[in-house]
C-alpha positions, 0 to 999 in steps of 0.5 A: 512491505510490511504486511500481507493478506490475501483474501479470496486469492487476491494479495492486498500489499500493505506498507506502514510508515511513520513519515507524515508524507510517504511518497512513491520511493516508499511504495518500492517493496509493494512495487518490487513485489508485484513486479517479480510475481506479475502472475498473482493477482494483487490489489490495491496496496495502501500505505498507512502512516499518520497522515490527515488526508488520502492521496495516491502515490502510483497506479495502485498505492495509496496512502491512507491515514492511519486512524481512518474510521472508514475506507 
């Protein structure tokens, strides 16, 4: 996991990945995380990588391109 913000109390977990197809063995550290503080609330966590499309890799990751104009 590369970064953290916290906004309102609520944790967002972000990934950064220079694969141009991250998987789910790239989410370990934001899924490591939410398991050993399972009472924090946290959001959705994305990974950013250069990629052309969105897509899921577990319940709450998502990787997201990373020049996307819009969420």
């Amino acid at each position: 996991m590369d970064f953290i913000l916290e906004i309102d109390g609520t944790l967002f977990l972000i990934e950064v990945k220079a694969s141009s197809h991250p998987s789910r063995s790239d989410a370990r550290g934001i899924l490591a995380f939410r398991q050993s503080y399972p009472q924090r609330k946290i959001g959705p966590g994305p990974i950013i990588a250069p990629t052309d499309s969105q897509y899921q890799v577990t319940e709450n990751v998502r990787v997201i391109p990373w020049d996307l104009q819009q969420w």
